[in-house]
Residue, then its C-alpha position, 0 to 999 in steps of 0.5 A: x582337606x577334601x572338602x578344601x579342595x572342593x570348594x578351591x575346584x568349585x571356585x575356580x569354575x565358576x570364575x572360569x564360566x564369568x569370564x565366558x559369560x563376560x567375553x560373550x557380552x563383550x563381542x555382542x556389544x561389540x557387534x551391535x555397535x559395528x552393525x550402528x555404526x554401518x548403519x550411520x554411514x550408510x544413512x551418511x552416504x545415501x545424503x549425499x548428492x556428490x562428493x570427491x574422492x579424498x587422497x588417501x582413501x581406501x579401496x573400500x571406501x573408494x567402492x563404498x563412495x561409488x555404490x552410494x552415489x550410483x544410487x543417489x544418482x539414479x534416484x535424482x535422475x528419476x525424481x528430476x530428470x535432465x534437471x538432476x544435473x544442477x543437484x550434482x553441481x558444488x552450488x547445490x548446499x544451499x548459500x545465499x549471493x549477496x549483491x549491494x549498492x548505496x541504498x540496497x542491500x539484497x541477498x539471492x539464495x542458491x536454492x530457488x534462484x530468488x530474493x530472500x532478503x531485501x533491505x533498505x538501508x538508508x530508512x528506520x522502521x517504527x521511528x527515527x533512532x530505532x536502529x532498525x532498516x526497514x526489510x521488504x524481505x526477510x524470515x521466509x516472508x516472499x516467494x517466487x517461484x516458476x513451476x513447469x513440465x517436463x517432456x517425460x511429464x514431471x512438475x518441478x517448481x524451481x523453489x525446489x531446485x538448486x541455482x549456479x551463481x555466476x557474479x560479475x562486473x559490467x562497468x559500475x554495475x554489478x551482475x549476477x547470473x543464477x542458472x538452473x541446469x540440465x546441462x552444461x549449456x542447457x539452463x533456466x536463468x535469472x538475470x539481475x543488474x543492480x545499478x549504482x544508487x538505484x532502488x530498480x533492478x533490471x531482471x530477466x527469466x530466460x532459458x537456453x537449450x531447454x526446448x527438448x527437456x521442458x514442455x513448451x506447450x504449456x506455459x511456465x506458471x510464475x508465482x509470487x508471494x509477499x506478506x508485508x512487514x509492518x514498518x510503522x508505528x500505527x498498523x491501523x493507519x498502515x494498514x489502510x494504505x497497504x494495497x496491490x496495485x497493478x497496471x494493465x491493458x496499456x496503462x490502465x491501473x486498479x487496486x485491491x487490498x484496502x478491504x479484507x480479503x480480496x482476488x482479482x484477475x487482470x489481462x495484459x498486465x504490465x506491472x504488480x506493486x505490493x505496496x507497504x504505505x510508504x514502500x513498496x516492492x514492484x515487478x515489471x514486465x516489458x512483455x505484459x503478462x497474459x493473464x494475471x490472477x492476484x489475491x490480498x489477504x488481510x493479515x490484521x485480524x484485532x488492530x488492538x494486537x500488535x502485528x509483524x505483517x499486514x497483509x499477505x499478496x499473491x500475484x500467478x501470471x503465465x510466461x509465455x515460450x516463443x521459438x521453443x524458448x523463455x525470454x522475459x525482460x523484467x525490473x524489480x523494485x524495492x524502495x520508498x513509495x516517493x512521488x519523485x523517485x517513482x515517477x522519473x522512471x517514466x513507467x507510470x509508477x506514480x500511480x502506486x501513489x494513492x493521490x486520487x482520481x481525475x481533478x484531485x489528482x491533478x492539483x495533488x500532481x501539479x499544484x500540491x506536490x511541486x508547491x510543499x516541495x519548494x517550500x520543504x526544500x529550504x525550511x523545516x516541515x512543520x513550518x512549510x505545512x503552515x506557510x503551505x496552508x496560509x498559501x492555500x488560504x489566501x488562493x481560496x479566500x475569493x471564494x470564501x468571500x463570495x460565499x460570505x457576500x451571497x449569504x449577506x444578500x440572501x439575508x437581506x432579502x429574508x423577510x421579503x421571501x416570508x412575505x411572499x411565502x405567507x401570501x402565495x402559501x396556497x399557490x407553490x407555483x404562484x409562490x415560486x414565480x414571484x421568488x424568482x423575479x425576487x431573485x432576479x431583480x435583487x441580483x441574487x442567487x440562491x445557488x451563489x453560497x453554494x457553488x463556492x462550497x463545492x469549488x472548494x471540495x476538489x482542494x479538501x480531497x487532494x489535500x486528504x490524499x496528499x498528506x497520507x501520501x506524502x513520503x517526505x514527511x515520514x520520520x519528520x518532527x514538529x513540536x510534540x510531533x515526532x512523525x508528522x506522517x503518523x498520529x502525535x500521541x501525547x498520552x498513552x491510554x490503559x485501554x482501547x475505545x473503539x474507532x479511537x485508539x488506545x492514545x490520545x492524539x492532541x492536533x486533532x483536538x485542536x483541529x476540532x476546538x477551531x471547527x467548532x468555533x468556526x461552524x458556530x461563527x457561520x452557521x447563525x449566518x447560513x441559517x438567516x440565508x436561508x429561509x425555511x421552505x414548505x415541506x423542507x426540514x428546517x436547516x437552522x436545526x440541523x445546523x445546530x447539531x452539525x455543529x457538535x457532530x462535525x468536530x466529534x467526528x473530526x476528533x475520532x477520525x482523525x486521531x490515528x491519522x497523519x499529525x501533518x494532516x491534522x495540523x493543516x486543518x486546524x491552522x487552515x480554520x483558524x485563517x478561515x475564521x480570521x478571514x470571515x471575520x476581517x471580511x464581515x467586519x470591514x468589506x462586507x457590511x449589511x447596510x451597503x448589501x441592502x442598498x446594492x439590492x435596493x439599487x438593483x431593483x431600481x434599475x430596468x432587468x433584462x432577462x437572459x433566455x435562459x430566465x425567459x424561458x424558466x418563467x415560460x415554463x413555470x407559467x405554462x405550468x401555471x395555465x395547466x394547473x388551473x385548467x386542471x382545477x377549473x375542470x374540477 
């Protein structure tokens, strides 16, 4: 019995020590959760910028709430001084203020004040039916940013700091105002005005009441930043028309970007476009930027990779203060890099078209642009570009004509100048008077063949620039081509050839069949023109390879570009030849040519003063040889 009750004792006191040990695990746990749960509120209430006081709190929580923002305040209040107010308005959680119209669709984050996004709403990126809006800004692609000093010697950037929106209406117009405060009445503003069916936005920077908080020695530095996306489907061919382009010293404009990397500084600039071949996104000032210091990196490292952006741009520009205060009026643009739309701004932003200079951008401006307009206004696009060529044809064709005729004559007379150059071999300059008086009463000239060629060379540089350029042909079909503004690939290759592609375009093929019919139609007849002359390469041999080399260069080149620009030249020579042919066959034929020569050197020859003084000089040159050989 005793050793029953030891063992009932025995168990009664050790259950008795379980449950002390158990209560003491309890209330240390419980404990450690409380200290936790201090701590998570406690880190709750330190992020925390302002908040109102629930109905219904506690006193304790009322105090808690108070002590925590006291410190948040005091912690902004040092980090951003007189700007800690905007960080303790409703406004600074973040958000985005979206504002649109027909062809825009634009969003302005709280934070920062700028663009986020940025959309086109009436083009498709890559190819028509790809559902997918062309965005000149999205995805933390652009930045713009104003960094400043204070009087008590902070740098803030305003990326950093929270923006007021304030949206209205002025008349159609929609307006919004984003302010970065350090007071009631004291901010830094933007201003944007989106009109009614417009891609330009008024814009302006300006500050109130700041000339005590901000120092006004130092300009504000504005900072802006854009990485391109690709928007179509070739990035090589994109990317060689991506490009900054600026206008400075009161409508000068240069360009940087078609290269790799590449920085400029600029004075007194008025306008910075960052270009995306067939849109662009632009900023203008109508108080010109100081200085401008732009930067554009070239972001396609392997065209054989494909891409989401291009090109990166950066563009840092001083804003002046005046009076104490900021004031900048200002326009952004986002929209199609269109000949049209560009130019009725009447801010010279069709140079942001890559047109050419001098001569090539005049025919390009008044000739090219106008005439494939009105064609393109009434029938499809393909269809004008072949109309447009023949027009193009048929203006040239006198001049082809010319050509042919000089080159008939020159022919003519062939033997008689390897007469005169076997007989006066010893004597050059013998040799080069009697061709000359050869010439003379032949009615020939030897530059005849040549000056219709190079009144030629304007037309066929404004005709590659146009075509690039040209933003009515993006996204338009023709045949197997459904991009006349891109290559017209019919095969897809497994494999990349360099300077080629991985595809196989066919209109530079054809394009490169018609030249070589055409340079071997012609060329027996430039080298019967033109006979070999003493110490010259003979041109008849190296016409001979031209005629392989010109169209194997043709089809590389052209095999990423625009197909418009290879089907012009491939209808283009197909009319050359038939022109050359219907000339050769029934205008300008060999026996008539050598009896309007024969003619010609019947009759008497007057010579101009020019001629007359040429002869003098060859002849006195004639004397001083032979006085220098008699002396010998």
């Amino acid at each position: 019995m005793e050793e029953k009750k030891l063992d009932i004792k025995t168990l009664i006191g050790f259950g008795l020590i379980m449950l002390l040990l158990i209560w003491m695990i309890y209330n240390q746990t419980a404990e450690q959760d409380a200290q936790a749960r201090e701590k998570e509120k406690k880190e709750q209430i330190d992020k925390v910028t302002l908040k109102t006081i629930p109905e219904g709190s506690t006193d304790a929580t009322v105090k808690d709430t108070a002590v925590a923002d006291s410190v948040t305040t005091a912690e902004m209040k040092s980090a951003l001084g007189a700007f800690a107010y905007s960080a303790s308005l409703p406004s600074a959680k973040g958000g985005t203020t979206a504002i649109e119209n027909e062809l825009l669709d634009l969003k302005i984050a709280n934070k920062g004040g700028y663009i986020t996004a940025a959309t086109l709403k009436n083009f498709e990126q890559f190819h028509k039916g790809s559902n997918q809006r062309v965005e000149l800004i999205n995805k933390n692609n652009a930045d713009f940013n104003l960094q400043f000093q204070t009087k008590d010697n902070r740098i803030l950037n305003t990326r950093d700091l929270y923006f007021e929106p304030q949206l209205s209406k002025e008349g159609e117009n929609t307006v919004l105002a984003m302010r970065l405060k350090a007071g009631p009445q004291q901010f830094l503003e933007y201003r944007y005005v989106l009109k009614p069916k417009d891609y330009m936005l008024d814009f302006s920077i300006r500050t109130q009441g700041l000339s005590n908080i901000v120092n006004t020695a130092k300009p504000m530095g504005l900072e802006w930043q854009l990485k391109s996306f690709r928007n179509e489907k070739s990035v090589t061919y994109e990317n060689r028309y991506t490009e900054l382009i600026y206008e400075y010293e009161e409508g000068k404009d240069d360009y940087l970007g078609q290269g790799s990397d590449e920085a400029e500084k600029a004075d007194e600039v008025t306008y910075i476009a960052f270009k995306q071949h067939f849109f662009t996104s632009v900023l203008l000032t109508d108080t010109p930027f100081k200085t401008a210091e732009m930067v554009s990196e070239n972001l396609v490292k392997d065209e054989k990779v494909d891409t989401l952006y291009t090109k990166n741009f950066k563009a840092n520009m001083p804003l002046e203060f005046k009076g104490g205060e900021l004031s900048y009026n200002m326009n952004w643009y986002y929209g199609p890099c269109d000949y049209k739309i560009l130019n009725n701004y009447d801010r010279n932003l069709d140079e942001i078209m890559p047109l050419g200079w001098g001569i090539f951008g005049w025919i390009n401006r008044f000739v090219f642009i106008p005439a494939y307009g009105l064609l393109s206004g009434f029938i499809p696009y393909g269809i004008a570009i072949i109309i447009f060529t023949i027009l193009v044809r048929l203006l040239m064709s006198p001049i082809t004509y010319k050509s042919y005729l000089s080159q008939a004559k020159m022919k003519v007379i062939r033997p008689e100048i390897a007469e005169l150059n076997e007989k006066y071999k010893k004597d050059p300059m013998k040799k080069q008077q009697e061709t000359m008086k050869l010439y003379s009463k032949a009615g020939v000239s030897p530059m005849a063949g040549c000056l219709p060629a190079l009144m030629q060379i304007p037309v066929f540089y404004a005709l590659f620039q146009f075509f690039p350029s040209y933003f009515d042909l993006r996204q338009k079909s023709f045949l197997w081509a459904d991009d006349l503004s891109s290559y017209d690939s019919i095969a897809h290759l497994p494999f990349y050839i360099p300077f080629y592609g991985n595809h196989v375009s066919l209109f530079p093929i054809l394009a490169s069949v018609a030249i070589f019919f055409y340079m071997k139609m012609t060329t027996g007849d430039q080298s019967m023109a033109q006979p070999p002359q003493e110490g010259m390469p003979d041109m008849s041999k190296i016409m001979k390879i031209m005629i392989y080399i010109s169209p194997i260069m043709m089809l590389i080149f052209f095999n990423n570009y625009a197909s418009g620009l290879s089907l012009y030249y491939f209808i283009s020579n197909l009319i050359t030849i038939g022109i050359m042919l219907v000339i050769k066959n029934y205008i300008v034929k060999e026996e008539k040519v050598h009896a309007i020569i024969q003619e010609n050197k019947a009759k008497p020859k007057k010579q101009s003063k020019f001629q007359k003084r040429m002869q003098e000089m060859m002849e006195q040159a004639q004397e001083q040889q032979k006085a220098r050989q008699n002396k010998k």
